[in-house]
C-alpha positions in Angstrom: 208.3 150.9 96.5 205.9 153.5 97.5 203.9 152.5 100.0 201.0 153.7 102.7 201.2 157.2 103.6 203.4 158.2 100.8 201.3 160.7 98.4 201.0 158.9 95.0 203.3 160.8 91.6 202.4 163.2 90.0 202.0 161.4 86.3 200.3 162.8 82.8 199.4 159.5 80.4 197.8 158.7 77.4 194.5 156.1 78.0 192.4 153.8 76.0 188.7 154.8 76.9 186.7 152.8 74.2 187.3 150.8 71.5 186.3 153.5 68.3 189.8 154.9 67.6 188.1 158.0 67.0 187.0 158.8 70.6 189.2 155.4 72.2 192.3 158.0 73.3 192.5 160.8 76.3 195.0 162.2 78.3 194.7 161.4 82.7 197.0 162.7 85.3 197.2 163.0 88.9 194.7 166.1 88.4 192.5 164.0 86.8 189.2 163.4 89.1 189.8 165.5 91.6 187.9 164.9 94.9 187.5 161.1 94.3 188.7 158.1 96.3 191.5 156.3 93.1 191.9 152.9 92.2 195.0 151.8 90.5 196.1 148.6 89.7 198.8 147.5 87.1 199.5 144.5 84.9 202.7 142.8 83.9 201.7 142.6 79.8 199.0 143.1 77.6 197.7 139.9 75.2 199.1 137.7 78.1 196.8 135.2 80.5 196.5 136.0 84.1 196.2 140.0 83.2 192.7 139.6 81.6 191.1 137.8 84.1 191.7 140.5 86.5 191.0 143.6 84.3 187.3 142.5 83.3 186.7 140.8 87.3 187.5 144.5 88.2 185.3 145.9 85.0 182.5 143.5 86.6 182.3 145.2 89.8 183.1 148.5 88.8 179.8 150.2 89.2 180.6 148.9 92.8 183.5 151.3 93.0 181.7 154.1 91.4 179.0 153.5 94.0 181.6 154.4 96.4 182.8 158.0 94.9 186.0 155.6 93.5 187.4 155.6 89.7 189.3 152.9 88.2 192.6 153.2 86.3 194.2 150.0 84.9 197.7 150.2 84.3 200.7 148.3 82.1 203.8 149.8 80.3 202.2 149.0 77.0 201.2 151.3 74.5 197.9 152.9 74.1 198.2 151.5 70.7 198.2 148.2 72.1 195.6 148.5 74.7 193.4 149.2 72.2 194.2 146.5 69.6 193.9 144.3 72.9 190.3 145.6 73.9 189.7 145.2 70.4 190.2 141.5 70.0 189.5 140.6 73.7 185.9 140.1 74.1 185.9 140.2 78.1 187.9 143.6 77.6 185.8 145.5 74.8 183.3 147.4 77.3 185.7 148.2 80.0 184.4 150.6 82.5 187.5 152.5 83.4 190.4 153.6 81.6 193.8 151.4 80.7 197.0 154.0 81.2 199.7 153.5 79.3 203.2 154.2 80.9 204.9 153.3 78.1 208.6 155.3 79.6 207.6 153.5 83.0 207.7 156.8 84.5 205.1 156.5 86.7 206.0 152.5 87.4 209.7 153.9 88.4 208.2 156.1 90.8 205.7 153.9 92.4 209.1 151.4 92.3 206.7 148.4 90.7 209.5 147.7 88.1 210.3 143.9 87.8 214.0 144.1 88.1 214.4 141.1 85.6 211.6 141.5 83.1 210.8 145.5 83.5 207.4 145.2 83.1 204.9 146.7 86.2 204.8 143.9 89.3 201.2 142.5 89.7 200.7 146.0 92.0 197.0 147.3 93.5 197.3 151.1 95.4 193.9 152.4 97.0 194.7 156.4 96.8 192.3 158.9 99.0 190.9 161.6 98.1 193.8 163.9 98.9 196.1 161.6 96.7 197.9 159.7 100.0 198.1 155.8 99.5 196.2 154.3 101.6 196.7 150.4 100.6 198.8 149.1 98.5 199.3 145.1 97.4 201.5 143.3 95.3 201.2 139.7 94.0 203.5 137.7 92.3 203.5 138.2 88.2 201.9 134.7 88.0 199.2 135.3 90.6 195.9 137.5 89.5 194.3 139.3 92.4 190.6 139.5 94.1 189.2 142.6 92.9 186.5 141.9 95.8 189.2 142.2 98.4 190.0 145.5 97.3 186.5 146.7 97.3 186.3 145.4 101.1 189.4 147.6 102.3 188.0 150.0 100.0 184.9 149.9 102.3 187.1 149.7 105.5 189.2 152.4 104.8 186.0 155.0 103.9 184.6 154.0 107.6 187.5 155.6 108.8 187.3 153.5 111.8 189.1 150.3 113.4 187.7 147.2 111.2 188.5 143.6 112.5 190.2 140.7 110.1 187.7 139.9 107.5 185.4 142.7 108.0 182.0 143.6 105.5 180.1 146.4 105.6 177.1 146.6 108.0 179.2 144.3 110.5 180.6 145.9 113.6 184.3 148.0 113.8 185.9 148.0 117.1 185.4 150.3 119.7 188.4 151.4 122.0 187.7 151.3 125.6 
């Protein structure tokens, strides 16, 4: 798995972008957004349980991100066919914020290495990517475990101080200082 200080893939996807098919579909690679701080997370399955209850808590702090020069990209190996039907019929998914990637040849999954080795479907994975496309955080939880979106936004936070942050750091608290 690809982890901090690798520089994230190269990838070219199709994405679900709103719910009318006739503007839901657009193309977004690693060119995409250039300049900006990236958040990527991925998701096992579509329709499933866990995976919604991540997608819209990161949809309902997603302004939060934005606020801090940061774009969102959710990710599964499902079709953008069925990330739309899925925002569709979802009602916590309809107004997503941010775009859901479809890797549907788990190209860019096999590079990140995020593959379930039984199931082949994307690991529970979160990467934090700077501006200049090199990982800096990366988290993976167990396919049965959804993630704290808020967490991310506090490394988020740490990481755009650029300076030594102590366990459970917030913004506006004190970093550490090196004698």
């Amino acid at each position: 798995m690809l982890t901090i200080g690798d520089r994230f893939p190269e990838f070219n996807l199709k994405a679900v972008v709103d719910t009318d098919p006739a503007k839901a579909f657009t193309d977004i690679s690693n060119e995409s957004d250039q300049g900006k701080w990236k958040l990527f997370f991925f998701w096992p399955k579509d329709f499933t349980f866990v995976c919604p209850t991540e997608i819209s808590a990161f949809g309902d702090i997603a302004k939060e991100f934005a606020d801090r020069d940061t774009v969102i990209y959710g990710a599964s190996t499902d079709s953008e066919y069925v990330h739309l039907a899925w925002r569709e019929n979802h009602p916590d998914l309809k107004d997503l914020p941010f775009a859901m990637l479809s890797d549907i040849k788990r190209e860019l999954s096999e590079a990140l290495g995020i593959l379930d080795r039984q199931e082949g479907v994307c690991l529970r994975a979160t990467f934090l990517v700077d501006p200049e496309g090199v990982i800096r955080f990366v988290s993976v939880n167990d396919l049965s475990i959804g993630r704290n979106p808020q967490e991310v936004l506090r490394v988020l936070d740490a990481l755009q101080t650029g300076e030594l942050c102590p366990c459970n750091w917030h913004p506006g608290e004190d970093v550490l200082k090196v004698a």
